[in-house]
C-alpha positions in Angstrom: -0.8 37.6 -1.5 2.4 38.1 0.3 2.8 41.3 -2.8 0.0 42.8 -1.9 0.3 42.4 1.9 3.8 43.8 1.1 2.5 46.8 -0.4 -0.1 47.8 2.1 2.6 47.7 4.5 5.6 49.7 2.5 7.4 47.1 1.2 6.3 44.9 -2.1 9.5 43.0 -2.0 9.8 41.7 0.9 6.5 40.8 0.9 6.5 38.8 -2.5 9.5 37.0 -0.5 7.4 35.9 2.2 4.4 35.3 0.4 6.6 33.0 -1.8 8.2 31.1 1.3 4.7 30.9 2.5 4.0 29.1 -0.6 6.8 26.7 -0.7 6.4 25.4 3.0 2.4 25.0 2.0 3.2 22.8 -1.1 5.7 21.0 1.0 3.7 20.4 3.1 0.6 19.0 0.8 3.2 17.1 -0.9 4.3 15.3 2.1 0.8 14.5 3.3 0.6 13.3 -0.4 3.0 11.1 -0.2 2.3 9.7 2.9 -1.5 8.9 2.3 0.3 6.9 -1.0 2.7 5.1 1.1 0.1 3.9 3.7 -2.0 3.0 0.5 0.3 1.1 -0.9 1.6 -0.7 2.6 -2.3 -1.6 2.7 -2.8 -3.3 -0.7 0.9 -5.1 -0.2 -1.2 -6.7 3.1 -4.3 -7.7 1.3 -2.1 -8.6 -1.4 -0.4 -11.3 1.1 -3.6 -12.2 3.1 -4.8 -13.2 -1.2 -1.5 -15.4 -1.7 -1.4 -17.0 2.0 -5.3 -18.1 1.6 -4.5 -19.3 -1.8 -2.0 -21.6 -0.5 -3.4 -22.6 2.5 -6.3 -24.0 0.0 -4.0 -25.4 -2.3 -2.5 -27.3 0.1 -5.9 -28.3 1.6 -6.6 -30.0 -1.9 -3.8 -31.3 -2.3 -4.0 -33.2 0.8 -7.9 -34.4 0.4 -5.9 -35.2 -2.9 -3.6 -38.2 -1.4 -6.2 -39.1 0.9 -8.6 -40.1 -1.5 -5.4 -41.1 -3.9 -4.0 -43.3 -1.1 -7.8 -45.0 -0.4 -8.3 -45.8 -4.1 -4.6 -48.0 -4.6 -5.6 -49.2 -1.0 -9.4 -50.7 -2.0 -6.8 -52.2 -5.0 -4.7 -53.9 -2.8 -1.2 -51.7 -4.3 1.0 -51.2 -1.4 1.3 -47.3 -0.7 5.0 -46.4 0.7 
């Protein structure tokens, strides 16, 4: 493009010059966008990621609990001391 605008005005060199500037900033720029789009991506799954892991515990630990409860009530209805 930046040819042909060149050589309607006189000048194909310059023109290809420009036209290949033009191009660089363009793909800079889409490359950029690219790779900021991936990063918030990625920023986004490491969250759901850690909301996964922290409900996972927070359950585990919820079973482990009713766990000793009921653990604790079955030596207790045996008369075994629990420490």
């Amino acid at each position: 493009m930046g040819a042909i605008g060149g050589d309607i005005a006189g000048d194909v060199g310059t023109g290809a010059a420009v036209g290949a500037g033009v191009g660089a900033i363009g793909g800079t720029v889409r490359r950029n966008r690219a790779r900021r789009e991936r990063d918030g991506w990625e920023a986004h799954q490491k969250q759901q990621q850690q909301a996964v892991q922290q409900d996972a515990e927070q359950r585990r630990a919820q079973q482990q609990q009713a766990y000793d409860r009921a653990w604790s009530a079955c030596m207790s209805a045996r008369n075994y001391q629990i420490q």
